[in-house]
Every structure is written in structure tokens, then in C-alpha cells.
C-alpha positions as CSV (number, residue, x, y, z in Angstrom):
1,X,-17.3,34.7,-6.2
2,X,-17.1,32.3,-3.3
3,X,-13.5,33.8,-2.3
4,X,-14.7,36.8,-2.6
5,X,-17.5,36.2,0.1
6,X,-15.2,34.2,2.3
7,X,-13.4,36.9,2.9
8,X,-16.0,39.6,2.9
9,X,-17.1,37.4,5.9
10,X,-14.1,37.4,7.7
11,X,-13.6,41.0,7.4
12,X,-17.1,41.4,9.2
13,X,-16.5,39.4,12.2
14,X,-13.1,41.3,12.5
15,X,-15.2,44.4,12.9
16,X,-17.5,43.5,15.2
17,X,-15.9,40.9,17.6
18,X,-14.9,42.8,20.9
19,X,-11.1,43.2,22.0
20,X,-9.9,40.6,23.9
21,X,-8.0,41.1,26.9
22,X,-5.0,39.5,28.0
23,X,-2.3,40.0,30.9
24,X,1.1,38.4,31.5
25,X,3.8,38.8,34.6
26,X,6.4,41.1,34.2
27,X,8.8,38.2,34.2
28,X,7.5,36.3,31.2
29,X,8.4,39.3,29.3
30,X,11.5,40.3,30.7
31,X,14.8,39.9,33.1
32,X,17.0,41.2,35.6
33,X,20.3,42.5,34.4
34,X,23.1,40.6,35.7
35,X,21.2,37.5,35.7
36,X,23.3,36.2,32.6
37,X,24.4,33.0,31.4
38,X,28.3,32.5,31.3
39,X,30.1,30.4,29.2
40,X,33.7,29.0,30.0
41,X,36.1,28.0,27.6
42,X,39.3,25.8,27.4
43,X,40.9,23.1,25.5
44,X,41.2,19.4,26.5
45,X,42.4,15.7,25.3
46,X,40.1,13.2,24.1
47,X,41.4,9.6,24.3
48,X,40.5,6.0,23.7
49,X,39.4,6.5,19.8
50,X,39.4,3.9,17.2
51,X,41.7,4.9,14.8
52,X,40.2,8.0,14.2
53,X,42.4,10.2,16.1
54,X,45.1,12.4,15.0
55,X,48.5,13.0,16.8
56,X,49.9,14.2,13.6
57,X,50.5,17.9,14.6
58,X,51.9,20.1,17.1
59,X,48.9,21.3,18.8
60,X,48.0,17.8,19.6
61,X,51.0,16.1,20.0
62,X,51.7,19.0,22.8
63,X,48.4,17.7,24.4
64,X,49.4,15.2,25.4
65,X,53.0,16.1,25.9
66,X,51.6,18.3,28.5
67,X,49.3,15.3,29.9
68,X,52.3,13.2,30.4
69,X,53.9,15.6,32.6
70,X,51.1,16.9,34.5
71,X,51.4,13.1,35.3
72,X,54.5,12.3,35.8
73,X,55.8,11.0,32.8
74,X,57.5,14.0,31.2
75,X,59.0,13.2,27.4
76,X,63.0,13.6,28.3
77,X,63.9,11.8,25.0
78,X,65.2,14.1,21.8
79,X,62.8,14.2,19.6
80,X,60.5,12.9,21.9
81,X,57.4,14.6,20.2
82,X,58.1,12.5,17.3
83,X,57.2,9.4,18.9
84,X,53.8,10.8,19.4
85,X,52.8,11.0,15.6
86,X,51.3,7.2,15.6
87,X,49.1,8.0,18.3
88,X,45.7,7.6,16.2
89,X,44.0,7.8,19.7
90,X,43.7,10.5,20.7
91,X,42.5,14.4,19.8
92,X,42.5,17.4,20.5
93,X,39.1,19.2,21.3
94,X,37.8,22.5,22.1
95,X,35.7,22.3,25.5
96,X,32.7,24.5,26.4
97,X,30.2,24.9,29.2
98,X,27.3,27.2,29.8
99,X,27.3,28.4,33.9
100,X,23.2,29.0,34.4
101,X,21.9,32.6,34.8
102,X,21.3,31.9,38.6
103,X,24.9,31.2,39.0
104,X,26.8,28.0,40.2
105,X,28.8,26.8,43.5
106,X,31.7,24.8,43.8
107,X,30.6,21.2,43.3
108,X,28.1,21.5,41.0
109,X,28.2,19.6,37.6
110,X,26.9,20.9,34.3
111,X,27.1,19.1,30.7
112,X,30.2,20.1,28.6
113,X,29.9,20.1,25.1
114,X,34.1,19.6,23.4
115,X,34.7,20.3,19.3
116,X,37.3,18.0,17.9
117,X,40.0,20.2,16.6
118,X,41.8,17.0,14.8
119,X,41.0,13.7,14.2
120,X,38.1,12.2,12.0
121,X,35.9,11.0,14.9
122,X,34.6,11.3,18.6
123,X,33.0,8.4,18.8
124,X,33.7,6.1,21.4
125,X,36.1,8.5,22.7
126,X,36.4,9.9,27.0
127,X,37.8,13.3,27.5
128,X,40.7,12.9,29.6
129,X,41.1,16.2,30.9
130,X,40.1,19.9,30.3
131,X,40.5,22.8,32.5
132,X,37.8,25.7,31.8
133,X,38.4,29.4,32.4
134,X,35.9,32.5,32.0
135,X,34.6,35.0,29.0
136,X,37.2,37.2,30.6
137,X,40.5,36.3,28.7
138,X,42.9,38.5,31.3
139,X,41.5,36.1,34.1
140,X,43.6,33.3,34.1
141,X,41.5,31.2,37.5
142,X,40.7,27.7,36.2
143,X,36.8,27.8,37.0
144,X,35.6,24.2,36.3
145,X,37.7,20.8,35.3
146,X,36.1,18.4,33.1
147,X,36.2,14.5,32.2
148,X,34.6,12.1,31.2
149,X,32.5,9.8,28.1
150,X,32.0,11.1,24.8
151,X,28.1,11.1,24.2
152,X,27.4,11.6,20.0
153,X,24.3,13.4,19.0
154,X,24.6,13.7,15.6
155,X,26.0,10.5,13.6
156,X,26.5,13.3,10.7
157,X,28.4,15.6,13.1
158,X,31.4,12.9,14.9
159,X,33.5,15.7,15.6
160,X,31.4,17.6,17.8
161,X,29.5,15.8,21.4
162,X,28.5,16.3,24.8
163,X,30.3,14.9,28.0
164,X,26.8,14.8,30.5
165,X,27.7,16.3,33.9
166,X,31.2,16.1,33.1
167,X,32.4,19.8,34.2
168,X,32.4,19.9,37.8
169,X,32.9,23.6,39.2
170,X,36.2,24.5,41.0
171,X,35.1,28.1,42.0
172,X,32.0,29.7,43.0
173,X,30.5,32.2,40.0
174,X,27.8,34.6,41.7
175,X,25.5,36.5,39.5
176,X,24.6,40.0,41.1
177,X,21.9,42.0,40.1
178,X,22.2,45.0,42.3
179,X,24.4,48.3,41.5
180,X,24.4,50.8,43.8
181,X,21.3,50.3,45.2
182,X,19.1,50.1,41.3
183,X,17.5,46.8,40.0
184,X,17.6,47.0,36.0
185,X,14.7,45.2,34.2
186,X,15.7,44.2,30.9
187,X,12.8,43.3,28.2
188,X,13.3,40.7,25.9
189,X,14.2,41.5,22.2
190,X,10.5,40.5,21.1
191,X,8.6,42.6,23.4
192,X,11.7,45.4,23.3
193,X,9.9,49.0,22.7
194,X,9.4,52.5,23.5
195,X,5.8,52.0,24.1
196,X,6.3,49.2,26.4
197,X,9.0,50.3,28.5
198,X,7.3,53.2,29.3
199,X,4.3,51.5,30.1
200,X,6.2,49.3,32.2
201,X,8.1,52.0,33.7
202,X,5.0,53.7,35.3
203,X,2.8,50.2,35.9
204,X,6.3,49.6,38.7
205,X,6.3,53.2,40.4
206,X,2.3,52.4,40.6
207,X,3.0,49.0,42.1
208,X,5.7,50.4,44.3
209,X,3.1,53.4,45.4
210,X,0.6,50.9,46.5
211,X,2.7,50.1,49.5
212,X,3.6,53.0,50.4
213,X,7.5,52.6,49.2
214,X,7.8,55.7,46.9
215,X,6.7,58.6,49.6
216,X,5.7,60.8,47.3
217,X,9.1,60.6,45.3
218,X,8.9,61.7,41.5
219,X,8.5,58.7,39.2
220,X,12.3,59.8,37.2
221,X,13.6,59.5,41.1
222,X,12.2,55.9,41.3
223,X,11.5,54.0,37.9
224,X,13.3,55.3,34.7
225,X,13.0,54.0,31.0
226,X,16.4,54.8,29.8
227,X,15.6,53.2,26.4
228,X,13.4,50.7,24.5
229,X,14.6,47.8,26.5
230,X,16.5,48.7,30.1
231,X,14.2,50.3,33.0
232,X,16.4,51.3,36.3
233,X,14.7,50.7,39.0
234,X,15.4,52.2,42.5
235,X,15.1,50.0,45.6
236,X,13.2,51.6,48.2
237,X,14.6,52.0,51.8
238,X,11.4,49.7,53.2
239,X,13.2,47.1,51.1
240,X,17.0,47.7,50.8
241,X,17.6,44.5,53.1
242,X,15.5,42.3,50.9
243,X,16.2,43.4,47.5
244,X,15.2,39.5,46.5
245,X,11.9,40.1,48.1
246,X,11.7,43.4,45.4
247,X,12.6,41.8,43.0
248,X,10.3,39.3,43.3
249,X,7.4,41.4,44.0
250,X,8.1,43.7,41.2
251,X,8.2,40.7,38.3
252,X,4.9,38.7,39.7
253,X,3.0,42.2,38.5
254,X,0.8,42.2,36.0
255,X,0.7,44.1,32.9
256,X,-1.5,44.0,30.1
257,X,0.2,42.0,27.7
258,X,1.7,43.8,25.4
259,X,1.6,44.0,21.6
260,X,4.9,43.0,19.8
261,X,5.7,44.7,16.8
262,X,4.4,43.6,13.4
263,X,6.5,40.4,11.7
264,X,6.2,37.6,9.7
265,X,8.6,34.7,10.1
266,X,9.4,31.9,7.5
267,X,11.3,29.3,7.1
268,X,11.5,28.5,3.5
269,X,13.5,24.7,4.1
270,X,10.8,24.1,6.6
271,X,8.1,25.2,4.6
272,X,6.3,27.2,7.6
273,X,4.7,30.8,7.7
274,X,3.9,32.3,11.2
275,X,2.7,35.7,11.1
276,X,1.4,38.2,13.7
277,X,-1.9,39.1,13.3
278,X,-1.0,43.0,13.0
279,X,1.3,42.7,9.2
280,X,-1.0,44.9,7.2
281,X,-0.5,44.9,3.5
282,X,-0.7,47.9,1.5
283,X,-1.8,48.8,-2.4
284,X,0.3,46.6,-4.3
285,X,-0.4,44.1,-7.3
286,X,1.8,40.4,-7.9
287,X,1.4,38.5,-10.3
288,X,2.9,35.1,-9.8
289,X,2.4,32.0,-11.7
290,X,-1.6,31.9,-12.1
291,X,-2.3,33.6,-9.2
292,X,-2.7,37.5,-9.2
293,X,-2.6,39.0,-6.1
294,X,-4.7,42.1,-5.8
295,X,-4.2,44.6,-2.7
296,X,-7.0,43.3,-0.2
297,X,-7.6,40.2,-2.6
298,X,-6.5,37.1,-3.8
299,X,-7.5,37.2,-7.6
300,X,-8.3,35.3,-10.8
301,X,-11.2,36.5,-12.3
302,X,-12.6,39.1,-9.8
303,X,-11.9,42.4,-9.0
304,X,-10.4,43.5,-6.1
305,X,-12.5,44.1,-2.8
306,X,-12.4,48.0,-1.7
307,X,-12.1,48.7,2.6
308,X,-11.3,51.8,4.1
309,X,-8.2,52.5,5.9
310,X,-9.9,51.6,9.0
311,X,-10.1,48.1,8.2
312,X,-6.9,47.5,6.1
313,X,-6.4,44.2,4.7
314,X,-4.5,41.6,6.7
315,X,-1.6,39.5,5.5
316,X,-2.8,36.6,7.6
317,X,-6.2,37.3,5.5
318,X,-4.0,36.7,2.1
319,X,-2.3,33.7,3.1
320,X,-5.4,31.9,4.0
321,X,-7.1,32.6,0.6
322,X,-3.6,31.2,-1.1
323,X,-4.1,28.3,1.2
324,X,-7.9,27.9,-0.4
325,X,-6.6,28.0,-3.6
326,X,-4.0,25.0,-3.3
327,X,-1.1,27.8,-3.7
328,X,2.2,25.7,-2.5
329,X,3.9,26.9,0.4
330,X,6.9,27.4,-1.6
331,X,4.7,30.1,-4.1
332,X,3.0,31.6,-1.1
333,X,6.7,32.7,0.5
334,X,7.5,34.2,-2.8
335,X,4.6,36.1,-2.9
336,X,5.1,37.8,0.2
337,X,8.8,38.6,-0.8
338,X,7.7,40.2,-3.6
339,X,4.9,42.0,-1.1
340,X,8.4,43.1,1.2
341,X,10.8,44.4,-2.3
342,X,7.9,46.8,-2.8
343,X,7.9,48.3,0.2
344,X,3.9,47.1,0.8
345,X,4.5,44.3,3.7
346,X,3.7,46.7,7.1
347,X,5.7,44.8,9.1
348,X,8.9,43.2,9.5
349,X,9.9,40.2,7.3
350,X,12.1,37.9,9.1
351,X,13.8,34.8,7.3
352,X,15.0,32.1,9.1
């Protein structure tokens, strides 16, 4: 009977406690298409290993064929590769780097991160060389050039590392974010809806009317939500040489933050739960172990509490009445599988 109270209780002061209200900027909750990431790609040598390198195959006895060239010592001798095969040096390693959304300038220097392609360790090693190009496979411009110590993160992962501010930039990578004249405002995936893009869609032609930039133009000639996540924004002609200055103006608005959709998230190796507050459950019975889960209540000799559709029972509600009851983690997880398979979880079930 003292369950059944507790949650009686709770149920109350969900009733009665008053809405609370809460705003966020545009730009916590969304982006501004073409304001991307990039990631450049390309394939370098790794030298000065320990014995744990690998010249035993073409790729990487190539490598540094190629190195030896570049240099000034090309291999002229028959069979030349051949001689490479004791190397235990050296390795071949796939090299990456991620250009920031804002772009980057020749000069700059960003951390690399190189993948050993052969070889049984990283450690102790200095990339020698690696020459990045872009996403774009038919562009053959050699964006970045990269060198050198090895840095090991993971004693379990040798093969994979970091080289900190190794890849300096060799060409300028601009990020533009304005197409004939439009700004488009993307939302995040967890705020991503038809609801909120159309709110957002007429909280900008608002913001836009306040000073004076839409004369009187319809809203679909201005701001348009052409789905659940993209909202095309025209740049008015007050603004058109200081589309920065828009763009700026038109993310510090506020909007009344929005509602995401229903999920619950778990992680069943880390043994965590995190649930928005919105995951209804719906008439269902599980039985698992010695606890009986009953609709709106958690169950072992009681019946089950009856409330109207108004005030439909919360999955957040369950789990803390599992958590009274010493449930594990591990049972409390299985429990709201067994809620999803029966089609009675209202809200998306998300397994990490």
C-alpha cells in the first residue's frame, strides 16, 4: 500500500503544478546549411617503430618506394622492392583530418588522426609524410600535408593514434552559406519536426517584420518550411550586404523551447536509462521475475491504480517504482523492451 500512495502522490502534484516556461536561441537548436565539417583523406608512412612494423607487402613497400624518390633516392636496383621486406620500421597508415565547420586558411594546423594499415604497433612511431585531399574523389588538389609524433590513446587500440597539430593546411577551404540570395536553417536531428519548423518558420518572418525588412511581403515569399528540418530563408534587401549581420540576428531569437519527440534511451553495458518525461505507457501487463508490472502500476499484491486518459501513466513514473523496489537495472531494461514488443511504449525506444 505504500507504493501505491507514493505514486498516487506524484500523480497529484503532476496535476496541479503549473507549466513551466522555457526559451532557447535559435542557434542552440539548429545551423546554417553549408556550415559543415569536412573531412580529408589520404595515405601516409609511419617510421621509426620498434620492430613492430611491416614492409612485408606491396602497398607498404611502395610507401616508401615512393618516399625514396620524392627524396632523391629512387630504388634503380632489380628487384629493388625486395630489399625492402626487412624493414620492420616502418607502416603504412591511413591519415584523416576533420576541417572545422567555419572553415580553415592556409597555415592553419589541425590534429590528424592516421590508422595503421600493417604493422602490429604505432607506438613510438612519427608519421613521415601524408598528403590529404578532399571528400570529393574527382579533386585531385592536395589540401593539407601532414607529419609528425605518433600520440597513443588507447594502449588496447596500437594501431590507431593522433599526430596533435600535425596537418598544416596548403589551401584555403571556405564554407558558404549563401545560395542565391536564401540562408537555409537546418534543425538538429533531435529537435527535427513538422511542428517546429513551422513554428520556427513564422517566429523569423515575425522577427524579420519587426524591423521593417519584409514590407508587407507574404510569409511563403520570405521564410519557408520546406520540410521537418530545412527552413529557406530569404535575405532582405536592407541586409543583402551584411548577410553575416542576418544571420546573426536571425539565430540570437528566441523561441520557446521546443518539445522533442517522445524517447527513451538506454545503454544496457552502461547500465543507464534516460527518458523524456513525455514516454506514456499504455494498457499492457509484464510479468517478469517477481515483479508484475500492471499498466499505471508497479505490482505485487495490489491492484492496479485506474486514471483517465487525461493523466496517462508515465514511464518515468514506472521506473522509479522499479527503482523503490531494488529491481536491477539490468530487469528494469527488459521490462521496458517487453513494454516496446507490445506496441505499449508511446514513444521511441532507442538502444545504444
Amino acid at each position: 500500500m505504500v507504493l501505491r500512495t507514493l505514486l498516487l502522490a506524484f500523480c497529484v502534484i503532476v496535476t496541479f503544478s503549473g507549466p513551466v516556461s522555457a526559451s532557447t536561441r535559435l542557434k542552440n537548436i539548429c545551423r546554417i546549411k553549408g556550415q559543415e565539417e569536412n573531412v580529408l583523406r589520404g595515405y601516409g608512412l609511419v617510421v621509426g617503430l620498434n620492430g613492430t612494423g611491416e614492409a612485408n607487402d606491396a602497398i607498404t613497400m611502395q610507401a616508401i618506394a615512393r618516399s625514396m624518390e620524392i627524396m632523391g633516392n629512387p630504388l634503380v636496383m632489380d628487384g629493388g622492392l625486395n630489399e625492402l621486406r626487412k624493414i620492420k620500421n616502418a607502416a603504412v597508415v591511413m591519415v584523416t583530418a576533420t576541417v572545422p565547420a567555419t572553415g580553415a586558411r592556409r597555415g592553419d594546423r589541425i590534429d590528424c588522426f592516421v590508422s595503421g594499415l600493417s604493422g602490429k604497433s604505432l607506438a613510438g612511431g612519427r608519421l613521415a609524410f601524408a598528403s590529404l585531399q578532399g571528400p570529393n574523389t574527382l579533386d585531385k588538389r592536395v589540401y593539407a600535408l601532414c607529419q609528425g609524433q605518433v600520440t597513443i590513446d588507447d594502449p588496447d587500440q596500437p594501431m590507431v593514434g593522433v599526430v596533435h597539430g600535425g596537418c598544416q593546411m596548403e589551401a584555403d577551404i571556405f564554407t558558404p552559406f549563401v545560395r542565391d540570395g536564401h540562408i537555409t536553417f537546418v534543425l538538429d536531428k533531435n529537435h527535427a519536426n513538422f511542428q517546429t519548423s513551422d513554428e520556427i518558420a513564422k517566429l523569423i518572418y515575425e522577427q524579420m517584420a519587426n524591423y521593417g525588412a519584409t514590407d508587407s511581403t507574404p510569409i511563403e515569399d520570405m521564410v519557408r518550411a520546406i520540410d521537418a528540418a530545412n527552413i529557406i530563408v530569404r535575405i532582405p534587401e536592407t541586409w543583402t550586404k551584411d548577410p553575416v549581420g542576418f544571420a546573426s540576428d536571425i539565430l540570437d531569437t528566441r523561441i520557446a523551447e521546443p518539445e522533442p519527440e517522445a524517447r527513451v534511451t538506454i545503454n544496457p553495458r552502461a547500465g543507464t536509462i534516460v527518458i523524456s518525461g513525455e514516454v506514456e505507457i499504455g494498457d499492457v501487463i509484464v510479468s517478469h521475475k517477481n515483479v508484475v508490472v500492471e499498466a499505471e502500476s508497479v505490482s505485487q499484491t495490489f491492484s492496479p491504480i485506474d486514471v483517465d486518459d487525461s493523466n496517462r501513466p508515465k514511464l518515468d513514473q514506472l521506473v522509479t517504482q522499479l527503482n523503490s523496489l531494488k529491481v536491477p537495472t539490468s530487469d528494469v531494461i527488459e521490462i521496458i523492451r517487453g513494454i516496446e514488443r507490445n506496441g505499449k511504449l508511446h514513444g521511441r525506444l532507442i538502444i545504444e
